[in-house]
C-alpha positions, -999 to 999 in steps of 0.1 A, spaced: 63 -134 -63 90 -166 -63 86 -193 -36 104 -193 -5 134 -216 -3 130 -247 11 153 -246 42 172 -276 43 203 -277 70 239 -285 53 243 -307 87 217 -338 77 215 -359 46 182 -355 29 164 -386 6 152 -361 -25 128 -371 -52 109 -362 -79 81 -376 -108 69 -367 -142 36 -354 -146 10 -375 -154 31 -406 -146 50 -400 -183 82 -416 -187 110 -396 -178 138 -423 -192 125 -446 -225 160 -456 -236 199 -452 -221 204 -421 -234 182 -403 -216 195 -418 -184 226 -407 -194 213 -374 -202 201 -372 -168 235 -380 -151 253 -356 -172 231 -327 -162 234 -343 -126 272 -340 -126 269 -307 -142 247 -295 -115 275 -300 -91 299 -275 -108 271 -250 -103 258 -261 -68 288 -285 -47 266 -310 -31 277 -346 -21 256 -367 -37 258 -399 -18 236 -422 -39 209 -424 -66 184 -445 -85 165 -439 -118 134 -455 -125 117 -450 -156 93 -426 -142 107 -411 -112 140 -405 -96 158 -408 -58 187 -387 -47 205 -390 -14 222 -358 -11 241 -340 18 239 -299 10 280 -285 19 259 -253 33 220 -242 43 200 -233 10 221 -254 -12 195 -283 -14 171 -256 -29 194 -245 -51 209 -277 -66 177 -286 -72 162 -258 -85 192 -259 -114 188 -298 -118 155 -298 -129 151 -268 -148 182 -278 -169 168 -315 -171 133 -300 -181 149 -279 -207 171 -305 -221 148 -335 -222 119 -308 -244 150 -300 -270 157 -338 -272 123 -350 -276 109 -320 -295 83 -311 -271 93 -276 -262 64 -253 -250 42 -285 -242 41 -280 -200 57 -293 -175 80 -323 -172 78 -332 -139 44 -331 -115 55 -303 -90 89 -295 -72 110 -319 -53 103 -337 -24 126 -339 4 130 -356 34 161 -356 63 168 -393 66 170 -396 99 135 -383 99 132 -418 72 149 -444 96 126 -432 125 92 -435 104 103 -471 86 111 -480 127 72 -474 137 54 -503 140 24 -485 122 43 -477 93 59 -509 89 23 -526 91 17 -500 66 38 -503 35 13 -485 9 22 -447 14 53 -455 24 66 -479 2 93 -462 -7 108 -457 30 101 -493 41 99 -514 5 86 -548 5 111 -576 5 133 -571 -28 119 -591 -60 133 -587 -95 109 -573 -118 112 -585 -153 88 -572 -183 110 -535 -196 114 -524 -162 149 -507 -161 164 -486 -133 198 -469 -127 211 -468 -98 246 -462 -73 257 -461 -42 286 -438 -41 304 -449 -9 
């Protein structure tokens, strides 16, 4: 029996992410973060969704998307990383070897974000959440490389 859909509202903007399994590296070298944003423009001819932002990191990746109707985040997302999965196993040679990322997406309505990363607790509290309230920015040298935009 398939899952349900995740019901996401077309009328809020929702922080998406994902990992690879087993902490793996989704992106090693530029192509495959060009790869990724191919298949993520592609997605759009197959799901419209305003993609407001993103950021690739080598093991993990954030989307800020806004869904044009109710289901669509689902959807989008469903096609993105099945055609990602697919993709990167041809590329690599690895097809029939599992999973490529570590479950479905996560996603959550950012003004559900701005309101947690506003409690005190949480901003006392930076270890589960370091993602919604990051420390103060560093640089990080040493191979780390992320892509990232803000599409404004």
């Amino acid at each position: 029996m398939p899952r349900r859909l995740r019901m996401a509202s077309a009328g809020f903007v929702y922080h998406v992410l994902n990992r690879a399994v087993g902490r793996a590296k989704l992106f090693s070298k530029q192509g495959d973060y060009a790869a990724f944003l191919n298949v993520l423009s592609q997605a759009d001819d197959f799901v419209p969704m305003r993609l407001l932002a993103y950021c690739l990191m080598p093991n993990h990746w954030h989307l800020v998307l806004w869904p044009k109707k109710d289901g669509d985040l689902s959807e989008y997302l469903r096609w993105l990383t099945v055609t990602h999965t697919q993709r990167w196993h041809a590329h690599h040679h690895t097809s029939g070897t599992g999973s490529l990322y570590q479950g479905r997406f996560k996603s959550f309505p950012v003004q559900e974000v701005i309101k947690r990363c506003q409690d005190p607790f949480i901003k006392g509290y930076r270890g589960r959440d370091r993602h919604c309230c990051p420390p103060p920015a560093r640089i990080r040298t040493g191979g780390t490389t992320a892509y990232g935009s803000y599409l404004g």
